[in-house]
N, C-alpha and C positions, 0 to 999 in steps of 0.2 A: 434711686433707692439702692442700699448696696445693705449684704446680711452675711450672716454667717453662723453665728450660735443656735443650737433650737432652745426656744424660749418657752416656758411654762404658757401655756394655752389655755388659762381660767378664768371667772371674772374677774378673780384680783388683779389681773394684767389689763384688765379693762379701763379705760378714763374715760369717762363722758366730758365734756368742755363744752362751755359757749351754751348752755343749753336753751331755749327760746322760752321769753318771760319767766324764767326763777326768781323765784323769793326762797327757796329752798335749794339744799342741795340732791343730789340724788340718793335716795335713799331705799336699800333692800328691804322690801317689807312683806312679811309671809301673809297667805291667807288664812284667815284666821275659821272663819264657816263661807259656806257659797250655797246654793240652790237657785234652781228652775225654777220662775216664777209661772211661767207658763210656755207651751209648745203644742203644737198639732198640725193637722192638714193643711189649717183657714190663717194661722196665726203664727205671725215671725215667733222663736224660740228667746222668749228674756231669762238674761240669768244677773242673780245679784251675789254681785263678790262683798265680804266686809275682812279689811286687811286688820293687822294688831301693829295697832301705832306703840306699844309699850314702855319700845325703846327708842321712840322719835316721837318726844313730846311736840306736838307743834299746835300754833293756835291756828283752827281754820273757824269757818262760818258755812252755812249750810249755802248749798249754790255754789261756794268756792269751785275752780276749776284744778285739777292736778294731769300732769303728765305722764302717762304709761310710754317706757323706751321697748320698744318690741326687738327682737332680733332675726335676720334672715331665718328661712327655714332649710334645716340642715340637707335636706334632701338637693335644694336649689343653689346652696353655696358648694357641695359635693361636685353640683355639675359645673358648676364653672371654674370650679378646682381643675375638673379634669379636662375638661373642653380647653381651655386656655392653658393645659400642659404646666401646670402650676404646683403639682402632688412634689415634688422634689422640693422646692422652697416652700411646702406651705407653713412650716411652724418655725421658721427661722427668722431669726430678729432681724427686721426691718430700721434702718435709718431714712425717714421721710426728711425731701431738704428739695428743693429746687435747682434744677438743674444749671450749671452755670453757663451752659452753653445754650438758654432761654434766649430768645430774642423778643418776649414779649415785658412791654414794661409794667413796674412797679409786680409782677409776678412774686406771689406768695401762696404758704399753705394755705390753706381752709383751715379757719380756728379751734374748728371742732374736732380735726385728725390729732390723736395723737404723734409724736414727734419720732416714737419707737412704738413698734408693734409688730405683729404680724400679717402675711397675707391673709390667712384666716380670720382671723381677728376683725381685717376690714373690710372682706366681704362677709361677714356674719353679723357685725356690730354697728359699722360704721355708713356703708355706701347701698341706695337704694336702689336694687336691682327691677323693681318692677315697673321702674317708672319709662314714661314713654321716652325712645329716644329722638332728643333735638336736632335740626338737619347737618349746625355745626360736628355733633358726635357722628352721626352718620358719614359726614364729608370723611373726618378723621379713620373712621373705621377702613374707607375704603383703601389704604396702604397696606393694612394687616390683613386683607381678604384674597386667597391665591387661588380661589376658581374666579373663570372670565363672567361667569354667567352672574354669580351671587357679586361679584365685583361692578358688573352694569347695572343690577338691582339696586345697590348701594349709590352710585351715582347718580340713577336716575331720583330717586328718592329724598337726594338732596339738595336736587338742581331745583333752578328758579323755575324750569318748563313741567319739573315734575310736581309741582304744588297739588295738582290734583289727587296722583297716586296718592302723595305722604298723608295728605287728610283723609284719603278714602282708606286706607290700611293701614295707618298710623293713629291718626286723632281719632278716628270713627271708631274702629274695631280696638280701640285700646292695647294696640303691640307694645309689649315691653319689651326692654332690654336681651331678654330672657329668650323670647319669643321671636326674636333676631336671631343672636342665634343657632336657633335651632332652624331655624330657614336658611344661614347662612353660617355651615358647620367650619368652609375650613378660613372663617374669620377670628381672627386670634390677637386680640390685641392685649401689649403688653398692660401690666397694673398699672403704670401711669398714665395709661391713656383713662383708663377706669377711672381714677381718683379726681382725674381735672374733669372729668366729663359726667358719670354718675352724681345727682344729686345727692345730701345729707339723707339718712333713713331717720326720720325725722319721727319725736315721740305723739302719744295719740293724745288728745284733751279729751278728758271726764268729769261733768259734773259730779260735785260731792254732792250725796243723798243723805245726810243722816247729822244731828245736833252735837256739836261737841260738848252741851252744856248736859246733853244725857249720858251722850259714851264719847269721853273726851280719848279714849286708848282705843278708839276704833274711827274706822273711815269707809262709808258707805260708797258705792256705785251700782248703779243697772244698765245693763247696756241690751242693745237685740241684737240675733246673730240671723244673717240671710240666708233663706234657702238655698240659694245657687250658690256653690261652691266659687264658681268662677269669682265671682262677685263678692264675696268675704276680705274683709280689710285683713291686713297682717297681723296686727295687735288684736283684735276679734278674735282671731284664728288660736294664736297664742292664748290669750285667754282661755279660751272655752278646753281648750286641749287640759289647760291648767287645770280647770274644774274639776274636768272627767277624771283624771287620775284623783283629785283632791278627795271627790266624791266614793272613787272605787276605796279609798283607801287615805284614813285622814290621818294617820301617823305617817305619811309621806310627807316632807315639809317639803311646799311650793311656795313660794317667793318671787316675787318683779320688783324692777327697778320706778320707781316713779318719783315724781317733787310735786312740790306744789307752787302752782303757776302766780306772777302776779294777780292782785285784787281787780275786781274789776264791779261796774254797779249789780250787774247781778248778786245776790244775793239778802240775806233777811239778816238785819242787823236790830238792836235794839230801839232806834228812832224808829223802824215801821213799828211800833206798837200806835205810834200816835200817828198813824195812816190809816186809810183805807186802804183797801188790798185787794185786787183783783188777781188771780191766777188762774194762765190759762194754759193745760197741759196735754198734750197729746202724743198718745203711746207712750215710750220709756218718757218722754218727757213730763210726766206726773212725778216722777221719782224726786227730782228736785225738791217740789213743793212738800213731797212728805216730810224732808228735813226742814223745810222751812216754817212748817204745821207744827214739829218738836221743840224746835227753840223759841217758838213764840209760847208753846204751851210752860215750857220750862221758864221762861222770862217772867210770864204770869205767874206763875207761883212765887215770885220772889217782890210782887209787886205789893206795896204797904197800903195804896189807896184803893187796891182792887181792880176790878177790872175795868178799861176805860171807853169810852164810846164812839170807837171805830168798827166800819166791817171790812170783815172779810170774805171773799168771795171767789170759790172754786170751781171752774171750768175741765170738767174728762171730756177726754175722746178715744174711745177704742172701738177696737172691731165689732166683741159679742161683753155682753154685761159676764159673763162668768168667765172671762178673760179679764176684766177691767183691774190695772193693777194696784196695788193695797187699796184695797175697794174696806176690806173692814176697817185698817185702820184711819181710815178718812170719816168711814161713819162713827167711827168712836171720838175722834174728832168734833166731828157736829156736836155728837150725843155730851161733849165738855164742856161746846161752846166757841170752842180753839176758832174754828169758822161760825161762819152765821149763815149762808147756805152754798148749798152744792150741787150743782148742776153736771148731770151725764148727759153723752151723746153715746152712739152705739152704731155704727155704721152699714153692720150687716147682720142687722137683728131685724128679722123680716115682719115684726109687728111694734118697732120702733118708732113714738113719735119723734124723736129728736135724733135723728141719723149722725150729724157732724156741729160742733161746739157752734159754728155759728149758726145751725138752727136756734139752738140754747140764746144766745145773744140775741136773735129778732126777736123771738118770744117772750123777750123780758128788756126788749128795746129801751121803752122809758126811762125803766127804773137803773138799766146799764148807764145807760147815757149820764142820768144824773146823780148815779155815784164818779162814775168815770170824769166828769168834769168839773165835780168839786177838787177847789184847789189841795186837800188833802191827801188826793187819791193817787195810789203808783199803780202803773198795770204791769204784769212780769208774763212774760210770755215763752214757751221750751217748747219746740217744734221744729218740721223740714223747713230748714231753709230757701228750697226750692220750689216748694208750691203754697204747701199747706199755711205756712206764716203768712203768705204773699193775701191767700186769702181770707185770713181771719182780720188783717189788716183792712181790706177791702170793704167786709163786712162790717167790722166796726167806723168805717167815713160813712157809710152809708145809712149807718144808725143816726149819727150825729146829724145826718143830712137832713133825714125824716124829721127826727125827735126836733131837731132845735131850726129847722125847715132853712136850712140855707144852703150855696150852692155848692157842690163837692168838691171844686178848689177850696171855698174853706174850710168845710169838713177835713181835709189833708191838710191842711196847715195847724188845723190845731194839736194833731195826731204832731206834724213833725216838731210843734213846740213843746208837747212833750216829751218827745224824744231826746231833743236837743238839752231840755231839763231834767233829764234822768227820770221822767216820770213815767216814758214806756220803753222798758227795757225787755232786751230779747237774750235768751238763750236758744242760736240755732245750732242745729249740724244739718250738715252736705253731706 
């Protein structure tokens, strides 16, 4: 890298490139209204952003997926300013170019760096500082680290005999970058060790909540924010920060960078009218289905033979019913017809028959089962990846097992031919 000018330090100086699954490009969009859908002791904190497409007509569909680009937080790109003795180059134009004194082949940028920029710029924008480090970065660090002790740390840590340490205080405990260190101050590696080693700060995926055929100049999300600070994703973090001001004070204009990601089968398009419809939504993941509840209501309106003879079928799951979220507009919903029923679960509502959605599913076993394997029927599913889907999946082989009495390999086999045919489709997050 070689620099010299100071260069203007603003978004405008910013390039996003290469960005992952675009159909869009990136695009600054203010927020338009936001509120807390719910918060307390018992109950993660949801809030819904709704941005103003005005000036970025695009066609999406309800369930569409977009991109939030988040950026380091100033506090943490400060400290690695200064920890890495960087305050003197930090706003000085940068030429990125590979070194020709490289002995590794076929050696190039990463497509995503800009070509000029700043130090600033790319630990703020560009390089994700919180991610754990791998043992080849660790190896590398250990040239740039001039105490013996934090320099045996480092070697141990990378070595083939150290495998234990690095999972038990690396993988396990989640050390970042960051968190290095600060456990190992007087390691100072230059920005190109950064750049080849730091993975991409990579944007966050948001399902779209809301119809373009009602507010086609608007674009719905809900997201939840975690109690433990520790445990708070970056673009979360970002966000919610964004609210607070929005909320203190809404002649403050806030704006993010986001696109809209390739299509994917998730979502409600015109053909599910002549479907059955199962949806099954748990916490923020009902959000989705509300927009997918608007444009079927909205497509119905514009239908000339009226309405047709499919159902629909609504699965919640939340903690306490007066938490459960857009609870009225779901029963307004019913009350149009939009669905044909709807089914709550309530987890820690202590005189709850139906604690979690798959209670809901045994106790209407039959009649799931045989909507669910009429060849008309898609199931759409928005929940944790890591358990919760795992077991709703479960519970429904086990219905099919009962219901239609065959053995739970088959049972799973049917599930995975419709997976395979798009007819049970998943929207998770990790």
């Amino acid at each position: 890298m070689s620099g010299s000018e100071t260069w203007n330090n603003d978004k405008e100086s910013v390039v996003y490139n290469a960005l992952p699954f675009a159909r869009t490009e990136l695009l600054n969009v203010p927020i338009k209204s936001a509120r807390i859908l719910c918060q307390g002791d018992d109950v993660k904190k949801v809030i819904e952003i709704i941005f103003d497409l005005k000036d970025h007509p695009v066609d999406f569909l309800p369930g569409d997926t977009i991109g939030i680009q988040p950026i380091n937080r100033d506090q943490d790109v400060n400290f690695l300013i200064d920890t890495l003795e960087l305050s003197s180059n930090t706003d000085k134009k940068v030429n990125l170019s590979i070194m020709k004194t490289t002995q590794k082949k076929a050696a190039k940028l990463p497509n995503y760096l800009p070509e000029i920029t700043t130090n600033r710029i790319l630990l703020r924008n560009y390089l994700n500082m919180y991610s754990a480090p791998k043992k080849l970065f660790l190896r590398a660090l250990v040239e740039f680290t001039d105490d013996k002790r934090e320099r045996l740390l480092l070697q141990i840590l990378c070595s083939k005999e150290g495998g234990g340490f690095y999972n038990q205080y690396v993988t396990e405990k989640g050390m970042t970058f960051l968190d290095l260190l600060k456990l190992c101050p007087s390691c100072k590696p230059p920005m190109g060790i950064l750049i080849e080693h730091l993975p991409r700060l990579l944007p966050r995926p948001y399902s779209v909540a809301n119809s373009s055929l009602k507010s086609p100049k608007e674009l719905k999300i809900v997201f939840s924010v975690l109690t433990d600070e520790s445990q708070k994703g970056l673009t979360t973090e970002m966000l919610e920060e964004m609210v607070e001001k929005f909320l203190k004070n809404k002649n403050n204009p806030c704006s993010v960078n986001l696109y809209f990601r390739d299509e994917n089968a998730f979502k409600y398009t015109q053909d599910d009218l002549n479907k059955n419809i199962i949806m099954i939504g748990i916490g923020c993941g009902i959000s989705p289905f509300v927009g997918f509840l608007e444009h079927k209501f909205e497509l119905e309106k514009q239908l000339v033979t009226g309405k047709r003879d499919f159902k629909t079928w609504l699965f919640s799951g939340s903690r306490y019913c007066r938490n459960a979220l857009f609870r009225k507009e779901i029963c307004d919903f019913l009350e149009a017809g939009t669905i044909d029923e709807y089914f709550e679960s309530n987890s820690r509502e202590v005189d709850s028959e139906f604690k979690y959605v798959q209670d809901q599913i045994v106790s209407n076993a039959e009649r799931f089962v045989n909507l669910l394997l009429c060849p008309q029927t898609k199931i759409y599913v928005c929940a944790d990846g890591n358990e919760i889907s795992k077991k709703i999946v479960a519970c429904i082989e086990e219905c099919i097992k009962s219901v239609c009495n065959l053995p739970i390999e088959e049972a799973s086999d049917i599930l995975k031919d419709m997976r395979r045919n798009a007819r049970y489709i998943e929207d998770i997050w990790l």
